[in-house]
mmCIF file of the N, C-alpha and C atoms, coordinates in Angstrom:
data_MODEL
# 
_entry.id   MODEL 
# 
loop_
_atom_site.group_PDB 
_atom_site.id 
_atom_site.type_symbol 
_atom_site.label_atom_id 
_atom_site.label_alt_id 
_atom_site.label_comp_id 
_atom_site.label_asym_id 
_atom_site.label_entity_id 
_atom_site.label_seq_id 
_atom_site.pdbx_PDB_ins_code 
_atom_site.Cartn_x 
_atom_site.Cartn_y 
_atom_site.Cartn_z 
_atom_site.occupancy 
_atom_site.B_iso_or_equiv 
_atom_site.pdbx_formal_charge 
_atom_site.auth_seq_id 
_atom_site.auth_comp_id 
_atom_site.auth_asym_id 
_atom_site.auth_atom_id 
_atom_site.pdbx_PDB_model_num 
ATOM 1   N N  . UNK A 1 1  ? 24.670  33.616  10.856 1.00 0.00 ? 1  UNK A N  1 
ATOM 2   C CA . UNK A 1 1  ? 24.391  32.309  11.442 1.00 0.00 ? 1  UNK A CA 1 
ATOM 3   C C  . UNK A 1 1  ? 24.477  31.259  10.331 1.00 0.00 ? 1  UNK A C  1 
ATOM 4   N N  . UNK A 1 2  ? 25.392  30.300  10.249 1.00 0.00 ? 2  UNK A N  1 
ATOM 5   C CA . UNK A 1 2  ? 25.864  29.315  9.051  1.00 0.00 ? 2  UNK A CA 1 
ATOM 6   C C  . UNK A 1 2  ? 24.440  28.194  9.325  1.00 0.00 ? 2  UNK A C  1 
ATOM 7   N N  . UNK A 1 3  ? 24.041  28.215  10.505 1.00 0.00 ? 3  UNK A N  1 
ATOM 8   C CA . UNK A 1 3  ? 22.645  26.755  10.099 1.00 0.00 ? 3  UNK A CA 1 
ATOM 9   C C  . UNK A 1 3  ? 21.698  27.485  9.565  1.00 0.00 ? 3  UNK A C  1 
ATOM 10  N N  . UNK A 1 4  ? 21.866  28.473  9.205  1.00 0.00 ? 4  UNK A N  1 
ATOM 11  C CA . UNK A 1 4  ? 20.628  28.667  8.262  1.00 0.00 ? 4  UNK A CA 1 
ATOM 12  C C  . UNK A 1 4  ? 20.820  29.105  7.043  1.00 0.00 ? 4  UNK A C  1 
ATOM 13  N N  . UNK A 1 5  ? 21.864  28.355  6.404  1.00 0.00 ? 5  UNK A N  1 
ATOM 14  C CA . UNK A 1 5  ? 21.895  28.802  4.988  1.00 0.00 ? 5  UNK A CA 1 
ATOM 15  C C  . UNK A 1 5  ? 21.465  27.205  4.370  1.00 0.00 ? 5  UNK A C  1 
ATOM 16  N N  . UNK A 1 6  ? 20.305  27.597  3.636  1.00 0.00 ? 6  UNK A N  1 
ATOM 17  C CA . UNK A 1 6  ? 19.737  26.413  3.230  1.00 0.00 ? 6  UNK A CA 1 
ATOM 18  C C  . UNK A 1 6  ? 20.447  26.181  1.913  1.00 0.00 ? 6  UNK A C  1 
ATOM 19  N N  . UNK A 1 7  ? 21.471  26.574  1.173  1.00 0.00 ? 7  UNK A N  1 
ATOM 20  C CA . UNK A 1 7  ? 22.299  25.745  0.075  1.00 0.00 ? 7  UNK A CA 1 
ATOM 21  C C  . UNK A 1 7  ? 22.156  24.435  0.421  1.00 0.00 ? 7  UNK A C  1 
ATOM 22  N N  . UNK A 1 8  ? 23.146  23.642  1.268  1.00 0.00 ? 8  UNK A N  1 
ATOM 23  C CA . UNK A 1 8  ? 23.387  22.441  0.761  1.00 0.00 ? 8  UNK A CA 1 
ATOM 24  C C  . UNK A 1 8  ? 22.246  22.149  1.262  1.00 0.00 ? 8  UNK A C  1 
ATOM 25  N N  . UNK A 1 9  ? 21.525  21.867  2.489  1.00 0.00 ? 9  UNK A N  1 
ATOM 26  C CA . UNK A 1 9  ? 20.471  21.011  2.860  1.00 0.00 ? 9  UNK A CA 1 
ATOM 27  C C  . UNK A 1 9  ? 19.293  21.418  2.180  1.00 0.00 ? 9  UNK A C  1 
ATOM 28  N N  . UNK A 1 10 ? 18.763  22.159  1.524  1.00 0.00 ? 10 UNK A N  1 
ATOM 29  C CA . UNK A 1 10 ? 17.872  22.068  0.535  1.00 0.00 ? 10 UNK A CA 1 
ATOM 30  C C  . UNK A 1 10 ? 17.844  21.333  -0.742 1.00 0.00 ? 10 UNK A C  1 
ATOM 31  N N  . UNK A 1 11 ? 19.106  21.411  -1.263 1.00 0.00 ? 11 UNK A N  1 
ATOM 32  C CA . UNK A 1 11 ? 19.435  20.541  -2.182 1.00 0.00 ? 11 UNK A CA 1 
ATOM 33  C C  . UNK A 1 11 ? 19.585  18.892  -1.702 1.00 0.00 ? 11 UNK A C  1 
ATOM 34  N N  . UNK A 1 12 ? 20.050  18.483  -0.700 1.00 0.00 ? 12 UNK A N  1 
ATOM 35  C CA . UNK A 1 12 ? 19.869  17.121  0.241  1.00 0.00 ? 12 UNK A CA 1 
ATOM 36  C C  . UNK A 1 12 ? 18.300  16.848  0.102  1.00 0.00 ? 12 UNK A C  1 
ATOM 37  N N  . UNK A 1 13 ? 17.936  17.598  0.755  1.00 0.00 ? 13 UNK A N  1 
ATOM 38  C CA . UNK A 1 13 ? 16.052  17.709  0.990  1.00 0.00 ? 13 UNK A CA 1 
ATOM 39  C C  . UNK A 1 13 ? 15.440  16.891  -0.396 1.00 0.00 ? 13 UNK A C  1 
ATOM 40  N N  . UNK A 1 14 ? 16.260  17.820  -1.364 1.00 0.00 ? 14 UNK A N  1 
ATOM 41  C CA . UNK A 1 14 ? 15.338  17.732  -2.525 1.00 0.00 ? 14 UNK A CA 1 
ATOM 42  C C  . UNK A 1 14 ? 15.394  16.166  -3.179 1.00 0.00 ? 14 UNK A C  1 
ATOM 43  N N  . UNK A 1 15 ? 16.950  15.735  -3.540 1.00 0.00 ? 15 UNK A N  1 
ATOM 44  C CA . UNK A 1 15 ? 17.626  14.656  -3.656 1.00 0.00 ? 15 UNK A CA 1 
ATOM 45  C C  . UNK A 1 15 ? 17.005  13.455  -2.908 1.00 0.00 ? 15 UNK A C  1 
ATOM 46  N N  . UNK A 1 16 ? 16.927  13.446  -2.308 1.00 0.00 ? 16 UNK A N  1 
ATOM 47  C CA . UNK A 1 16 ? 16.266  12.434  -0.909 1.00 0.00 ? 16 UNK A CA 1 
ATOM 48  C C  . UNK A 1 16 ? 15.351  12.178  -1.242 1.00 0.00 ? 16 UNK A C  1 
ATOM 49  N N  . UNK A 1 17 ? 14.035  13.061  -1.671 1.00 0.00 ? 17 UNK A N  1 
ATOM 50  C CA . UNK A 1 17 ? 12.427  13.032  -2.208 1.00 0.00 ? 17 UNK A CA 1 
ATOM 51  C C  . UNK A 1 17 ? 12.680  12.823  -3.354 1.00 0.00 ? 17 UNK A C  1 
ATOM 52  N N  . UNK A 1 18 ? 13.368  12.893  -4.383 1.00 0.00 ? 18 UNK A N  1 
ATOM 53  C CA . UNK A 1 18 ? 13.929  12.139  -5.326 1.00 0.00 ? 18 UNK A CA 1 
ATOM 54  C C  . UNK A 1 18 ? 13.839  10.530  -5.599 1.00 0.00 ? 18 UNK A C  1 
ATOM 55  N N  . UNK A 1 19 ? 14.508  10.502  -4.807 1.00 0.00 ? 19 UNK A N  1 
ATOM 56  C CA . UNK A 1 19 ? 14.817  9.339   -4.783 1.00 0.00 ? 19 UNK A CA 1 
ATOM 57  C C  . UNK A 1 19 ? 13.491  8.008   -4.659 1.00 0.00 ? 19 UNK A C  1 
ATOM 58  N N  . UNK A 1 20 ? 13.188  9.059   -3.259 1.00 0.00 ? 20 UNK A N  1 
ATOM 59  C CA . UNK A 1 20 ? 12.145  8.101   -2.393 1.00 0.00 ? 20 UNK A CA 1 
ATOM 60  C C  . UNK A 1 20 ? 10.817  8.132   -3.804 1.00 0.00 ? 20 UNK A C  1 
ATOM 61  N N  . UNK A 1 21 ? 10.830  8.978   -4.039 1.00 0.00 ? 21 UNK A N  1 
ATOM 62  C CA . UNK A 1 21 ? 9.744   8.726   -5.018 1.00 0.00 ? 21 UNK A CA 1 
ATOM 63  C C  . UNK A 1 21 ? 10.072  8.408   -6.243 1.00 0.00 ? 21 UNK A C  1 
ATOM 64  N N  . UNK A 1 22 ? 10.558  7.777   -6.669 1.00 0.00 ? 22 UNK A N  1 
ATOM 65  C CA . UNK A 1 22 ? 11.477  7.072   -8.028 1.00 0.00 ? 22 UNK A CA 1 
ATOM 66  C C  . UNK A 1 22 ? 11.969  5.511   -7.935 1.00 0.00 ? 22 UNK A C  1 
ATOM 67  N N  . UNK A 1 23 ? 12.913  5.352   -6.887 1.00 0.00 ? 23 UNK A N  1 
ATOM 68  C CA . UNK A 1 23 ? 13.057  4.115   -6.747 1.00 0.00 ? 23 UNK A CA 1 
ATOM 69  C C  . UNK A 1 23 ? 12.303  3.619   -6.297 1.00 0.00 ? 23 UNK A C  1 
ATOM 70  N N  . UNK A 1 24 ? 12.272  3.851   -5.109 1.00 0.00 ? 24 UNK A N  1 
ATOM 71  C CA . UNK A 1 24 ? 11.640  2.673   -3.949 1.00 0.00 ? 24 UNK A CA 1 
ATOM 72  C C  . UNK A 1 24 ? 10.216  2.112   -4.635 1.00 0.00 ? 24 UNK A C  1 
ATOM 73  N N  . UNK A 1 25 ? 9.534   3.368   -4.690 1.00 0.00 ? 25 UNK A N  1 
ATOM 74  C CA . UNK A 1 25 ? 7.749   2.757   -5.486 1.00 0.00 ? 25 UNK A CA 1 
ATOM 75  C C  . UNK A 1 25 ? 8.229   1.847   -6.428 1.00 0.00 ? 25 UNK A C  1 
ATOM 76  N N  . UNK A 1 26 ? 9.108   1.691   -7.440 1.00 0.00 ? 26 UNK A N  1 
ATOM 77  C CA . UNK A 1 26 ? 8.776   0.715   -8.225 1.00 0.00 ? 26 UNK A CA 1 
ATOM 78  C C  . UNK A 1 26 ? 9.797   -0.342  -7.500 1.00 0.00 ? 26 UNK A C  1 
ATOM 79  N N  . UNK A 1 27 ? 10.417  -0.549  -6.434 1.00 0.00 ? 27 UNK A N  1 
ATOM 80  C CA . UNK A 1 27 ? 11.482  -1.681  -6.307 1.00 0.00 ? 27 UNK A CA 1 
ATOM 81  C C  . UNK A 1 27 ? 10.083  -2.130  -5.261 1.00 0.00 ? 27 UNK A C  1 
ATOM 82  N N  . UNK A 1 28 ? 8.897   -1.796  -4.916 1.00 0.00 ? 28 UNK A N  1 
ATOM 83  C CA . UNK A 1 28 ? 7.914   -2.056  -4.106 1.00 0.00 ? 28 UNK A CA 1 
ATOM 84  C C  . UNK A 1 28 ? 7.242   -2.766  -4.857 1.00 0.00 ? 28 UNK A C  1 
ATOM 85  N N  . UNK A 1 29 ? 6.177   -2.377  -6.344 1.00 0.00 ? 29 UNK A N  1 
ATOM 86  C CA . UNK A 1 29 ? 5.789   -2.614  -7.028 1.00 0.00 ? 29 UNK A CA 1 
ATOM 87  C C  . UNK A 1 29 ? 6.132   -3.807  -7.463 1.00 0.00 ? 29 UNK A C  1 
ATOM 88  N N  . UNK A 1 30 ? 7.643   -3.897  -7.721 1.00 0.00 ? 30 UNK A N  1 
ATOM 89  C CA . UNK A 1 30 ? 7.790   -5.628  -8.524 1.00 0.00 ? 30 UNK A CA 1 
ATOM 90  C C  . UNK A 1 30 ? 7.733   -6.806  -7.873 1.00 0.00 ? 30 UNK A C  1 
ATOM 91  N N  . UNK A 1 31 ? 7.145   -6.577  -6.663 1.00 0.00 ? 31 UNK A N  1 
ATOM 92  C CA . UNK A 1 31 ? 7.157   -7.900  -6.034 1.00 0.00 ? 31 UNK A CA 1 
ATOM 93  C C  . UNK A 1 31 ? 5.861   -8.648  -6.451 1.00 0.00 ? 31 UNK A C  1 
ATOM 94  N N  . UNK A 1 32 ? 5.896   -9.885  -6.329 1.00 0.00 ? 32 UNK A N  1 
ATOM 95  C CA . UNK A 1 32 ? 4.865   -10.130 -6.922 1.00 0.00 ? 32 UNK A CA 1 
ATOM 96  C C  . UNK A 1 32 ? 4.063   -11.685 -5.329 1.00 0.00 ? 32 UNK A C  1 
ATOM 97  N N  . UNK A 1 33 ? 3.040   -11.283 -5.281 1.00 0.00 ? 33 UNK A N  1 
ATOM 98  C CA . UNK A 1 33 ? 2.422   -12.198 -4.288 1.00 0.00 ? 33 UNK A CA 1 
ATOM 99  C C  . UNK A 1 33 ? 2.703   -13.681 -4.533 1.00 0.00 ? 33 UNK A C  1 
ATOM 100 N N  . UNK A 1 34 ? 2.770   -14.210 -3.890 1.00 0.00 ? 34 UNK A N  1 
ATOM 101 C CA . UNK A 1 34 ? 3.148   -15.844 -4.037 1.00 0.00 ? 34 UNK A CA 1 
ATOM 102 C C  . UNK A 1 34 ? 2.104   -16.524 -4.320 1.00 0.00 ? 34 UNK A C  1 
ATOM 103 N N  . UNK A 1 35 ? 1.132   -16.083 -3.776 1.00 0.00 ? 35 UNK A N  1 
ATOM 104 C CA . UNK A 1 35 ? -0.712  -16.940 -4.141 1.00 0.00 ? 35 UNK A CA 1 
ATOM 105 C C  . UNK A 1 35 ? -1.346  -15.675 -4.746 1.00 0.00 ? 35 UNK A C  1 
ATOM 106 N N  . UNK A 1 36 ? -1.589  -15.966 -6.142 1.00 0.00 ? 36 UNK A N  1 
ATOM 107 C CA . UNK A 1 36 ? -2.588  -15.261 -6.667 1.00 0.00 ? 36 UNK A CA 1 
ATOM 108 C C  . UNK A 1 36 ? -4.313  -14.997 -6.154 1.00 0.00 ? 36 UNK A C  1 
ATOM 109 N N  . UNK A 1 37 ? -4.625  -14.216 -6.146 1.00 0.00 ? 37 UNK A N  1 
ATOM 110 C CA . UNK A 1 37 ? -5.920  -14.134 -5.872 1.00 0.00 ? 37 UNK A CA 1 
ATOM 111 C C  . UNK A 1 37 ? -7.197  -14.939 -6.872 1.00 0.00 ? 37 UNK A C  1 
ATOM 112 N N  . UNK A 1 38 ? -8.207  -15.075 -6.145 1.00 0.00 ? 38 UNK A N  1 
ATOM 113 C CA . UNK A 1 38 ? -8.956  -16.017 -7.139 1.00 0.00 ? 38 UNK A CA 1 
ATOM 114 C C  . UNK A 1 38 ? -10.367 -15.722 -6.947 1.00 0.00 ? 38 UNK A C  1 
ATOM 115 N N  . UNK A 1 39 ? -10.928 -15.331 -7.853 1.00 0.00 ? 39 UNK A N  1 
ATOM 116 C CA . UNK A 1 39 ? -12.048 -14.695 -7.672 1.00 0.00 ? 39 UNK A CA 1 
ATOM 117 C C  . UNK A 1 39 ? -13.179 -15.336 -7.216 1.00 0.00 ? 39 UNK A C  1 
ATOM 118 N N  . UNK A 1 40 ? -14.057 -14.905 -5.916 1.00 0.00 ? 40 UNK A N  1 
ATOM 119 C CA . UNK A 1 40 ? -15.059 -16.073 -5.589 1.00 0.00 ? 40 UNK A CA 1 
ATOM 120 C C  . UNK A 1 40 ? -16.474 -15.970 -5.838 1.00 0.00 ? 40 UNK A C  1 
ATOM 121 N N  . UNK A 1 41 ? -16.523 -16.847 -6.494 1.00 0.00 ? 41 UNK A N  1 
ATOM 122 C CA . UNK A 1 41 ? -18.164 -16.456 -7.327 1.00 0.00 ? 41 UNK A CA 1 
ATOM 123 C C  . UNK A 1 41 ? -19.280 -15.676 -6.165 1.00 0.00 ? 41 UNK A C  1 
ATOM 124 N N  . UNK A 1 42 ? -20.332 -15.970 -6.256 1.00 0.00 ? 42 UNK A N  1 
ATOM 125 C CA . UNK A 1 42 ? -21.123 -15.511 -5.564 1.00 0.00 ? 42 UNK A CA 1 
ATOM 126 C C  . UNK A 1 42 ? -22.234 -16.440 -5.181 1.00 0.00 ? 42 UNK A C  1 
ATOM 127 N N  . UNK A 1 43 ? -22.160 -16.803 -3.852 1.00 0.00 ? 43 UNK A N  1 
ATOM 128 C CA . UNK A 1 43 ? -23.078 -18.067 -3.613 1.00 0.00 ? 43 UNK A CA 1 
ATOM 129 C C  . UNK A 1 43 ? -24.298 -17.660 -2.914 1.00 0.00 ? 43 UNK A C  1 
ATOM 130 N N  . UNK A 1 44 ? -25.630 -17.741 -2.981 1.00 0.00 ? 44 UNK A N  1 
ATOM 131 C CA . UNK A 1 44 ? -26.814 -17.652 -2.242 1.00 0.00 ? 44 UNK A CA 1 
ATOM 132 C C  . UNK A 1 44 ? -27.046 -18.674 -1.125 1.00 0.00 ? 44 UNK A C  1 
ATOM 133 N N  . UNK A 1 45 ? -26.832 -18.200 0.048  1.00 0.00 ? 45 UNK A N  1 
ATOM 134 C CA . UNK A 1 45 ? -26.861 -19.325 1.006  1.00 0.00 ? 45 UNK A CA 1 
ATOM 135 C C  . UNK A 1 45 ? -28.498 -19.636 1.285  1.00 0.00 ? 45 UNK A C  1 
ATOM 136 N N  . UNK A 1 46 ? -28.342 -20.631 1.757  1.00 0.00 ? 46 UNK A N  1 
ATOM 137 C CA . UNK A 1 46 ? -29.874 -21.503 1.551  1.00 0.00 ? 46 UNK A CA 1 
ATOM 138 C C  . UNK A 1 46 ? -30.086 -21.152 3.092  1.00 0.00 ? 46 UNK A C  1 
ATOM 139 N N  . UNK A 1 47 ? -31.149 -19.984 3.281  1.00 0.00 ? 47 UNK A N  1 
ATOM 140 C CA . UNK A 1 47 ? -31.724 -19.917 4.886  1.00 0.00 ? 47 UNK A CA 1 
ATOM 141 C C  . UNK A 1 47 ? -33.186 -20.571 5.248  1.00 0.00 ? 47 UNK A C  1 
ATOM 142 N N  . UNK A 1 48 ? -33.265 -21.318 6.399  1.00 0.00 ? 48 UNK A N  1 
ATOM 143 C CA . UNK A 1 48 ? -34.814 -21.608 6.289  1.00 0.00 ? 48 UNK A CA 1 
ATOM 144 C C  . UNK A 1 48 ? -35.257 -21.237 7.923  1.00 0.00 ? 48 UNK A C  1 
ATOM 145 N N  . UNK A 1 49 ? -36.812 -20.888 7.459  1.00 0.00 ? 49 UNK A N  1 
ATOM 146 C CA . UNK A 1 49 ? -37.036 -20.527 9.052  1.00 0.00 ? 49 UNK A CA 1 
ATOM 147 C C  . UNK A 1 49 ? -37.000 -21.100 10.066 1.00 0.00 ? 49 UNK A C  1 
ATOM 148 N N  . UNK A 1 50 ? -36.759 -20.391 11.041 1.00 0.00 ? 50 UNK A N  1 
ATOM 149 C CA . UNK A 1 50 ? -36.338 -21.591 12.802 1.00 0.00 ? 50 UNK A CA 1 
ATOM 150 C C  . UNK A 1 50 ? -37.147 -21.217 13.555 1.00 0.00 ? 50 UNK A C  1 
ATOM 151 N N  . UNK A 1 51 ? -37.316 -22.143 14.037 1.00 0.00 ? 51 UNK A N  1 
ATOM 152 C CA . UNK A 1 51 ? -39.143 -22.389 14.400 1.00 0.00 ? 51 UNK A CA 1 
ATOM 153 C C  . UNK A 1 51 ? -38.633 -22.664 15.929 1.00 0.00 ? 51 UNK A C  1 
ATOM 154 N N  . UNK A 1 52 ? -39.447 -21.496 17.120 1.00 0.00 ? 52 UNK A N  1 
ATOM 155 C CA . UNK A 1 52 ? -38.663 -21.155 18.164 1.00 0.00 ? 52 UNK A CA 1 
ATOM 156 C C  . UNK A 1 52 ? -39.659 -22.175 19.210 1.00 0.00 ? 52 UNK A C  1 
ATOM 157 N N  . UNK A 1 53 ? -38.463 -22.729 19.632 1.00 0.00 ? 53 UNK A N  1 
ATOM 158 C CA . UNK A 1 53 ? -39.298 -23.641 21.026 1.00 0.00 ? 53 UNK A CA 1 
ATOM 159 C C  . UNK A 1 53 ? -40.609 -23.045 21.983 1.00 0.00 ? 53 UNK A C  1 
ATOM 160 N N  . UNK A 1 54 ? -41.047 -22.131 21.729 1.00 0.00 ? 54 UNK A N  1 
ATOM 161 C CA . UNK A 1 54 ? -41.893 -21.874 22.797 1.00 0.00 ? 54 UNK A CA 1 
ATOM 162 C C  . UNK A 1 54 ? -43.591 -21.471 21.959 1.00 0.00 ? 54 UNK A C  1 
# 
């Protein structure tokens, strides 16, 4: 039965995962965000008690 001789498509297989893990991650990586992030301090919000109508 010739579809099951894994010569060439194992070697395809392998090539392929190759790839995908070599190029692409870093052609992903170099992009760079258009708005930098900016770190936001840390603010204590001012709560006061609410004093219930009834």
């Amino acid at each position: 039965m010739p579809q099951l001789n894994p010569n060439p498509w194992f070697a395809i297989l392998v090539f392929s995962w190759l790839i995908f893990l070599t190029v692409i991650p870093t052609k992903i990586l170099n992009h760079v965000t258009p708005n930098e992030l900016t770190p936001v301090g840390a603010e204590e919000h001012k709560t006061e008690p609410w004093d219930w109508p009834w």
